[in-house]
C-alpha distance (Angstrom), angle and dihedral (degrees) to the residues before:
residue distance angle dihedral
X1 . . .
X2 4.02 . .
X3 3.40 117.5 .
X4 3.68 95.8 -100.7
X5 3.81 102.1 58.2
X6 3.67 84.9 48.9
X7 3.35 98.7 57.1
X8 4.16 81.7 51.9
X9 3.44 92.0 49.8
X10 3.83 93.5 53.6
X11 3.99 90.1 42.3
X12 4.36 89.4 50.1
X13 3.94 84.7 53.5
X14 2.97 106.2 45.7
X15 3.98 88.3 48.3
X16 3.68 91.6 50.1
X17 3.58 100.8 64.1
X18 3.87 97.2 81.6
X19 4.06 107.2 117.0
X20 3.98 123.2 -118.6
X21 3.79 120.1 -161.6
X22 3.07 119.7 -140.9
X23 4.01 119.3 -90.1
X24 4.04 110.0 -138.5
X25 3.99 76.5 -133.7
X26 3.94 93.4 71.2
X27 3.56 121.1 71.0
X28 4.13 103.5 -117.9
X29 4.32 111.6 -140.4
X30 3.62 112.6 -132.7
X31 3.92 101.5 -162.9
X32 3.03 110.8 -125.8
X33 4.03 99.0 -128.8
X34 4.42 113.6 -162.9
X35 3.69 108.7 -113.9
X36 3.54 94.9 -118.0
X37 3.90 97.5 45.1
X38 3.76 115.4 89.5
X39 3.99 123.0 -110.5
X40 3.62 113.1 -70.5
X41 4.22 118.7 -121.6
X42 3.63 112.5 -155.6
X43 3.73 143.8 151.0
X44 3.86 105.5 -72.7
X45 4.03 91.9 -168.3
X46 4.14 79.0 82.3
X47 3.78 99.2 57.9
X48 3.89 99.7 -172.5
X49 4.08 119.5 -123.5
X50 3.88 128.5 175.8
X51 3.44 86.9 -118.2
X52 4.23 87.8 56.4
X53 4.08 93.5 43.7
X54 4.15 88.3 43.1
X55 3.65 83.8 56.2
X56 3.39 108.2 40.1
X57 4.04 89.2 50.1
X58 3.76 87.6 61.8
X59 3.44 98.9 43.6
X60 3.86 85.1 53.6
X61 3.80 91.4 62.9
X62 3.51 89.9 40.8
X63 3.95 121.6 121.9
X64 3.59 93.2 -168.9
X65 3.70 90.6 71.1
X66 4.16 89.0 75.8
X67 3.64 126.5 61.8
X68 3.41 99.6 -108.3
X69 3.94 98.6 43.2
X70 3.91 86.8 -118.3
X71 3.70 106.3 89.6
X72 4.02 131.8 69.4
X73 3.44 145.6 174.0
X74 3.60 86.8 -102.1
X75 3.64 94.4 51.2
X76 4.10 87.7 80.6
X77 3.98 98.0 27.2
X78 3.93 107.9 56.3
X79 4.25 106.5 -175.1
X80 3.84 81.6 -140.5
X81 3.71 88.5 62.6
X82 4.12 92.0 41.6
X83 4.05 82.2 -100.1
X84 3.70 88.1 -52.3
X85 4.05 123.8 127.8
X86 3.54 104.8 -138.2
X87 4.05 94.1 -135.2
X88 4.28 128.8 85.1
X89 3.48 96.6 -123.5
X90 3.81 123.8 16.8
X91 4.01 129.9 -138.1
X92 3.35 93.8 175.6
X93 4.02 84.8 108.0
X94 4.27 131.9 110.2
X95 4.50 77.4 -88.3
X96 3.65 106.8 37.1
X97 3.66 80.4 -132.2
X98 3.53 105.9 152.1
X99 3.65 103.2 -124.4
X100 3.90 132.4 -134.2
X101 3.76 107.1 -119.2
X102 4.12 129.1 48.3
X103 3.23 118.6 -100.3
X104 4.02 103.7 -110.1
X105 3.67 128.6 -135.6
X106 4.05 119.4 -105.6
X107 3.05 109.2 -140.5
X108 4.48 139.7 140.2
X109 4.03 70.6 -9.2
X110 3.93 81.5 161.8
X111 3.80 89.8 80.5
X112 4.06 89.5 51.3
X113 3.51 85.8 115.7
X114 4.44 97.4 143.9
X115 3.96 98.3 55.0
X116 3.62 136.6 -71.1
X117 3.90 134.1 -116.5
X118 3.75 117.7 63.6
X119 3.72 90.2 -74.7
X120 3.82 103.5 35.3
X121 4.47 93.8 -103.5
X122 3.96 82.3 152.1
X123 3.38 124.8 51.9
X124 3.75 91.2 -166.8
X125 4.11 150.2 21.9
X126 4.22 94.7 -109.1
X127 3.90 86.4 52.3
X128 3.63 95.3 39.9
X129 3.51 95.9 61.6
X130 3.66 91.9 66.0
X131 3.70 94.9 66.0
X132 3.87 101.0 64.4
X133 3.72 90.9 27.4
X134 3.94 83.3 69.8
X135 3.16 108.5 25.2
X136 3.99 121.9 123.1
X137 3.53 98.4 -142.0
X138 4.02 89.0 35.3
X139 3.98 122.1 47.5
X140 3.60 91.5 -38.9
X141 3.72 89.2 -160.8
X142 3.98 121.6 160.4
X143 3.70 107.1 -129.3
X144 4.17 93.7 -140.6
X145 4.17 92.2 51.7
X146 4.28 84.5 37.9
X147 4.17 86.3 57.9
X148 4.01 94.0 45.0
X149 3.79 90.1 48.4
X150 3.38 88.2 52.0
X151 3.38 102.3 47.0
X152 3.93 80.1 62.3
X153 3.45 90.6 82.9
X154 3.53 119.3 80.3
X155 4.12 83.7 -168.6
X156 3.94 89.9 65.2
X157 3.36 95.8 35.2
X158 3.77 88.8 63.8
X159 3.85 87.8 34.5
X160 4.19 94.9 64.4
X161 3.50 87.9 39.1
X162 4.17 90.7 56.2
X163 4.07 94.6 37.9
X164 4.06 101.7 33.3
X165 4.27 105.2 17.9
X166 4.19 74.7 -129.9
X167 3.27 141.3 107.8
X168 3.70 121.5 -107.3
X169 3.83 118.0 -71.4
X170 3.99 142.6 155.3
X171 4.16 86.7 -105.3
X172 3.97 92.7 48.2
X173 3.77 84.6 48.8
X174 3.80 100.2 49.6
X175 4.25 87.8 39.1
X176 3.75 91.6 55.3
X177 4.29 94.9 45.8
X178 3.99 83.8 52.7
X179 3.44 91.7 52.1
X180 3.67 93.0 50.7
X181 3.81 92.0 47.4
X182 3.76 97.9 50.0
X183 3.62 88.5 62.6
X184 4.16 95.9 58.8
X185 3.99 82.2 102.8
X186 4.18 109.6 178.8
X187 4.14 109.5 -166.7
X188 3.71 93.1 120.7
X189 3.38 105.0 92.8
X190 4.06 128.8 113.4
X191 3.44 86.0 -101.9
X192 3.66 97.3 52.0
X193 4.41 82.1 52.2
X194 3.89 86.8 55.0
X195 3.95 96.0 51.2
X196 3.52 90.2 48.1
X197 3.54 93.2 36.8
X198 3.49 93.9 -125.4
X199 4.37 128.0 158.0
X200 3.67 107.9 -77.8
X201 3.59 90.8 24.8
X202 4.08 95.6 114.3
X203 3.78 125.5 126.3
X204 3.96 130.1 -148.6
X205 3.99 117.0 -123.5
X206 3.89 90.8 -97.6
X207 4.39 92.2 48.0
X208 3.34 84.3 59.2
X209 3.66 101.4 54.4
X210 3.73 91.9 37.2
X211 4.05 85.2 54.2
X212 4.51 85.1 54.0
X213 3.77 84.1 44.7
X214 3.73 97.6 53.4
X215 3.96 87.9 35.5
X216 4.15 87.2 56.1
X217 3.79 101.7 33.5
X218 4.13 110.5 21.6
X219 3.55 106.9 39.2
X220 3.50 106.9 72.4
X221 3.72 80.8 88.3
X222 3.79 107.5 9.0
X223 3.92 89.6 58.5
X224 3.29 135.0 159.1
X225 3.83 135.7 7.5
X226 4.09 94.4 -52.1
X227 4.19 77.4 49.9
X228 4.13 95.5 -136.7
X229 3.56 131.2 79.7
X230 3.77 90.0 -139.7
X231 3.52 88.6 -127.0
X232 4.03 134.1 111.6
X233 3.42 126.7 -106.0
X234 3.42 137.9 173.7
X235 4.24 103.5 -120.6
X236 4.05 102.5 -170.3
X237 3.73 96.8 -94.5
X238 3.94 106.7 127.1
X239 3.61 122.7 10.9
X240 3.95 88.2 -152.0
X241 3.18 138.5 56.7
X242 3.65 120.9 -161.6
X243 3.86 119.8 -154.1
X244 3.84 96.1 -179.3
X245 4.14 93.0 77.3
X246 3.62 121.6 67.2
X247 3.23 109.4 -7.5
X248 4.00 95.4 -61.1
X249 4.02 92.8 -59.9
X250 3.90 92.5 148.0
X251 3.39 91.5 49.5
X252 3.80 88.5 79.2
X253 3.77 123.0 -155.2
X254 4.02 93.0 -5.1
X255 3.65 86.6 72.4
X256 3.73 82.1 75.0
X257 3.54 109.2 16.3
X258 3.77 92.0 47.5
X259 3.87 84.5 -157.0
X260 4.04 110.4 133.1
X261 3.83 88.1 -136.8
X262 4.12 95.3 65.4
X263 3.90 95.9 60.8
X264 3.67 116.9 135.0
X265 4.21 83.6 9.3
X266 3.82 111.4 147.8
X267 3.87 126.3 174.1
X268 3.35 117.5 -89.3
X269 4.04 104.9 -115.5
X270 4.17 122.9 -151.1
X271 3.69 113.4 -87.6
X272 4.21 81.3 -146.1
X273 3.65 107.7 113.8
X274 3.39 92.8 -0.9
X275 3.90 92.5 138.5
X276 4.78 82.7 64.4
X277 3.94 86.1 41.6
X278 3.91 103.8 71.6
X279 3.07 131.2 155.2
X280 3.70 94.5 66.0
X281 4.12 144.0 -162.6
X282 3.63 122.0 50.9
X283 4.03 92.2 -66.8
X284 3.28 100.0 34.0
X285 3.92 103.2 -113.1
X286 3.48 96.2 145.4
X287 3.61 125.2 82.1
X288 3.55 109.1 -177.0
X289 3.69 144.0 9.7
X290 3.61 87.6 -103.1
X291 3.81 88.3 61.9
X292 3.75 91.5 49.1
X293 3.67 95.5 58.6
X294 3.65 95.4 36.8
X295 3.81 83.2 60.4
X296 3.99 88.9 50.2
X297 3.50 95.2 43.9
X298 3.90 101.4 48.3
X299 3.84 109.7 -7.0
X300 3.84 110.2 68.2
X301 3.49 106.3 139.1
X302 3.77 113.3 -148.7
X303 3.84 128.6 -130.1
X304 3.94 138.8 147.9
X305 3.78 91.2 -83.8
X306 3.68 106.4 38.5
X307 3.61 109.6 142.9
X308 3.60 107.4 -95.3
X309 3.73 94.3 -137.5
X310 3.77 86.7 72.2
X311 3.74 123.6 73.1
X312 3.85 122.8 -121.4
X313 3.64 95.4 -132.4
X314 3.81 91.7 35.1
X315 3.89 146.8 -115.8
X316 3.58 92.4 -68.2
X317 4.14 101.7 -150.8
X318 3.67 126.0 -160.9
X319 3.59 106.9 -130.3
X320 3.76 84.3 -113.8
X321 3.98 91.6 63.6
X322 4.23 87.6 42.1
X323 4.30 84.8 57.3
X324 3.55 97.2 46.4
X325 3.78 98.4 46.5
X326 3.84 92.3 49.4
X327 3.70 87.2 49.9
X328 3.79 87.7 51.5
X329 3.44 92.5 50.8
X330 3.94 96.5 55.9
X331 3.53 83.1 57.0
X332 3.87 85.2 73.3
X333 4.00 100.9 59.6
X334 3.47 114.1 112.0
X335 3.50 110.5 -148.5
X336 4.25 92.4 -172.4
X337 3.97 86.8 55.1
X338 3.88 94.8 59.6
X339 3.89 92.5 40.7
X340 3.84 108.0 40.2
X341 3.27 117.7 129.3
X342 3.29 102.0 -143.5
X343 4.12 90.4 65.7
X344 3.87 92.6 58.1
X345 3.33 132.0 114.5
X346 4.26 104.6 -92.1
């Protein structure tokens, strides 16, 4: 990001903060939060509306939001995938650069409540947006020509008007896509029927034992029932961390922290539908599950600020334990998530 559209982006914060009650007119969004899922926190300057989540799902599938009218949110986050990509590093940008992080997952994004981005450079969805919306390598889209093209469209015009009683702007657009993604909900999966001891909600001898394993071994960061901490932690991947390439983006959540202590620090992603979300880590290096837990098991990498939940010399699984957690963590695809209607392209 040059130093120009950053000083935008600041300015179209800043701006969007300004509260809007709720008109009786628009339809307010009660989200509809899983009964064993903790209370979401979120910013409540971006009340959401059906009218907001309607239009921030089409501007999700939208082309025009990238500078050559042939890129969209969508084009990295597949709902077949759980909004995931399937590849390390994506070209499908304005460039077809490949670019330097993995695309990540969106999902239960309503909970995202500690920064997004491998290394936390958002602290929330409406700023978020900004960062792929701009991008080079990404959409690449300038945020003055994005507002005239949409102001092409009589449909949006009347859309912002319904969802925001404003006309269209950079902030309305990044409000409405957060909307939109803080509904992409997952608590459907055959785990989620066994918790709540619901039909269909059985588990095979080795689910079970993969569901102790990940109990005993995973969830020390992958906790509760959104299975991550959303916190950053430094998993034994590299034992360097170079600051001279790319503006420090493998150094992890120092690059924005600037505290010593958060080197090699990545987000902790959902374990739910991890088995659609492959390739995995923050650039991808993983292919499989298999890969992941070899890396657990004899990998770890050591440095000064490996997590100390994670042993220097490694888990060490039996190949046993590596089978039953993968079969546990099937158990967490949620088959309604990556087919639901309602997170379609209109």
């Amino acid at each position: 990001m040059n130093f120009q559209t950053a000083v935008l982006f600041l300015i179209l914060v800043c701006t969007s903060c300004s509260k809007r009650e709720i008109d009786p007119e628009f339809q307010a969004y009660s989200l509809p939060v899983p009964e064993h899922f903790p209370q979401p926190v979120f910013d409540t300057e971006n009340p959401m509306t059906r009218e907001g989540i309607e239009l921030g799902r089409m501007l999700f599938y939208d082309v025009r939001l990238s500078a050559n009218n042939k890129v969209s949110c969508a084009s990295c986050h597949d709902q077949s995938l759980a909004f995931s990509d399937g590849v390390a590093l994506s070209k499908a940008g304005v460039s077809a650069t490949a670019l330097l992080r993995h695309a990540p997952a969106l999902i239960n994004l309503a909970w995202a409540n500690n920064g997004l981005f491998w290394d936390g450079g958002s602290t929330n969805l409406e700023s978020q947006a900004f960062g792929p919306l701009t991008a080079h390598d990404e959409m690449a889209q300038n945020l003055y020509e994005l507002t005239e093209e949409l102001n092409t469209v009589p449909n949006y015009v009347t859309r912002f008007k319904s969802a925001f009683d404003a006309a269209i702007s950079p902030q309305q657009v990044a409000k409405a896509l957060a909307q939109f993604q803080r509904t992409l909900i997952s608590a459907d999966s055959r785990y989620d029927q066994f918790k709540l001891k619901k039909a269909g909600g059985t588990f095979s001898t080795l689910e079970m034992r993969g569901l102790e394993l990940v109990k005993q071994k995973c969830q020390g960061c992958h906790s509760g029932e959104l299975f991550t901490d959303n916190d950053y932690h430094n998993n034994g991947i590299d034992a360097l961390f170079s600051n001279t390439e790319h503006e420090g983006l493998y150094m992890g959540r120092y690059r924005i922290s600037y505290d010593l202590d958060d080197l090699g620090k990545f987000r902790t992603p959902t374990l739910r539908n991890v088995g659609l979300t492959a390739p995995y880590m923050h650039d991808g290096r993983f292919k499989s599950l298999e890969e992941v837990l070899d890396h657990y098991s004899e990998g770890i990498r050591g440095s000064e600020t490996l997590d100390p939940l994670l042993p220097a010399k490694g888990m060490k699984l039996q190949e046993d334990e590596k089978k039953a957690i993968i079969a546990f963590l099937h158990t967490l695809t949620d088959q309604r998530f990556i087919t639901n209607p309602a997170f379609q392209a209109p």
